[in-house]
N, C-alpha and C positions, 0 to 999 in steps of 0.2 A: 606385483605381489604384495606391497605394502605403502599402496600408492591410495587415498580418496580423494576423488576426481569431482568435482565440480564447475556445472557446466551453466552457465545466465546470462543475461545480457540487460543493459542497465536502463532501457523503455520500450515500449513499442512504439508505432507511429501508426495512423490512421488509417495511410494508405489508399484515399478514395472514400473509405466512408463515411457516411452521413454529410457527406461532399468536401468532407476535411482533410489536408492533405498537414498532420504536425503529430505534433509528442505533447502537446500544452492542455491533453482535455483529461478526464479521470473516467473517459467510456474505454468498457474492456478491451478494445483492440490497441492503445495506447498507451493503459494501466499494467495490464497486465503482462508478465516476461516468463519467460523457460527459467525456470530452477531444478537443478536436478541434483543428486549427488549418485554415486556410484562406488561400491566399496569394494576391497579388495576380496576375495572370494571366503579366506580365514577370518575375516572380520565379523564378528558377533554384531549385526546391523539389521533390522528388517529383514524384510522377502525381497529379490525383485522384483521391478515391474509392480512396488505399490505405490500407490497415488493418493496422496492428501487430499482431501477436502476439505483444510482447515483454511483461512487468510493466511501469509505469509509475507516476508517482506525481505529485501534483499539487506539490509539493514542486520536480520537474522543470521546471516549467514557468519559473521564474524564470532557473535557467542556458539554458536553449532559445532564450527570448528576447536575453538579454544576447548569447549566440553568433551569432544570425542580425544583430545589431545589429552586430556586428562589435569587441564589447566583449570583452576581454582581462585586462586587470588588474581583480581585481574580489574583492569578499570571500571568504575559505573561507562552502561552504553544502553543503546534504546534497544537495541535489536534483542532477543528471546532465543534461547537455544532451540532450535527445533530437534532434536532428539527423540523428545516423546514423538511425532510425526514420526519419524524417521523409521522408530518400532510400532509404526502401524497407531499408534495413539488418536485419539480424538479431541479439541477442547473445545466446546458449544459456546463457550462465550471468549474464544480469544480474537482481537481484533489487531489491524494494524494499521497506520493512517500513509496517505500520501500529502506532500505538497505542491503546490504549484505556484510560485511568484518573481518571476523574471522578465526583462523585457517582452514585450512583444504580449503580454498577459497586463488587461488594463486595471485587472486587482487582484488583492489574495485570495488562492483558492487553498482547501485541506477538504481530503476525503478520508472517511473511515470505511473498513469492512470490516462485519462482523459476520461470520457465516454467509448466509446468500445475500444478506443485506447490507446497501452500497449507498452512503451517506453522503453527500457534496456539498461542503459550503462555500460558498462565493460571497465575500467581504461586501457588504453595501448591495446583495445582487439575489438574482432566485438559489434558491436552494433544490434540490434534489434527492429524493430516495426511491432507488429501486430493487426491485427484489428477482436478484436470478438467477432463481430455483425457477420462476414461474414468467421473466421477461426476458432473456438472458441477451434479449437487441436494445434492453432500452430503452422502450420507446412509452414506457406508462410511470410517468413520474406519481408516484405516492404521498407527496410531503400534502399536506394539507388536507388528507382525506379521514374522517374522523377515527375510523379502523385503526390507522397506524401513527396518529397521537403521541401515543407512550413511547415507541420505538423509535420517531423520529427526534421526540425531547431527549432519549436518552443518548444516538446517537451524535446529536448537538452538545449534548455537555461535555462527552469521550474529547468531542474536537476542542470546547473551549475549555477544559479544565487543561489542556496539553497546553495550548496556542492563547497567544493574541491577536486575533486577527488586526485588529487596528493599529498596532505598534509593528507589526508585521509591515504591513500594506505600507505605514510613512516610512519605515527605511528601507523597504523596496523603492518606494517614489524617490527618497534622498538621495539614492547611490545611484539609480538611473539619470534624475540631474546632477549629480557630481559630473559622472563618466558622460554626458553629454557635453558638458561645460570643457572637458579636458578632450574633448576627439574638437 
């Protein structure tokens, strides 16, 4: 009766797809995870059964909560309330990013989404944008085709104004030979 439930889980994995069997790529069956909330029936919340089409991030989910708690003063953090989501809202340009740089990944990777469009950059390596509204497998990479130019400049600086990839990528290499040196 005075309970909000929240249900997610922290990646996907491949599964067989695109013959990949891990959690280390940024294509949607990997990237993408169950976020859900559930409120208690008295609670002033949205409808049920409505569905976002915004980006989201599970990063989100700690401002979400403090905001429905009625919590105010509170640490800087990355994550976004989703709330306006929550009341059925819409934000055409709100975007979220992922990372990817740990073992077993032979450089830094960070992905953006902004609406149906899905950014990837890979440190030293190709990059990637797809759109899906209109590929939702994947499989027609967009970066370099004059059309989408602007979109993919823009969604390149999202990542590099956040990140360093290069300063990234050497203390990823640094800690992986540390913790090689000590096993």
């Amino acid at each position: 009766d005075d309970t909000i439930i929240v249900v997610c889980s922290d990646h996907g994995d491949m599964l067989g797809d695109r013959g990949m069997v891990q959690k280390r790529v940024f294509y949607e069956p990997s990237a993408r995870v169950h976020l859900s909330f559930t409120f208690p029936k008295n609670f002033p919340m949205g409808k049920p059964g409505t569905v976002c089409g915004d980006p989201v991030s599970l990063v989100d989910v700690t401002a979400t909560i403090l905001e429905l708690a009625g919590v105010a003063d509170t640490l800087p953090m990355d994550g976004r309330s989703l709330v306006p989501q929550l009341q059925g809202e819409s934000d055409p340009d709100r975007y979220v990013f992922s990372e990817s740089h740990a073992e077993g990944v032979t450089t830094s990777c960070f992905m953006v989404r902004r609406g149906s469009l899905k950014y990837t950059y890979i440190h030293e390596g190709e990059q990637q944008l797809f759109d899906l509204a209109e590929d939702p497998e994947e499989w027609n990479n967009l970066c370099g085709k004059p059309e989408y130019a602007r979109v993919e400049k823009e969604l390149r600086e999202l990542i590099l104004q956040r990140f360093d990839p290069a300063r990234v990528d050497r203390e990823v290499r640094d800690s992986v030979e540390r913790r090689q040196v000590l096993k």
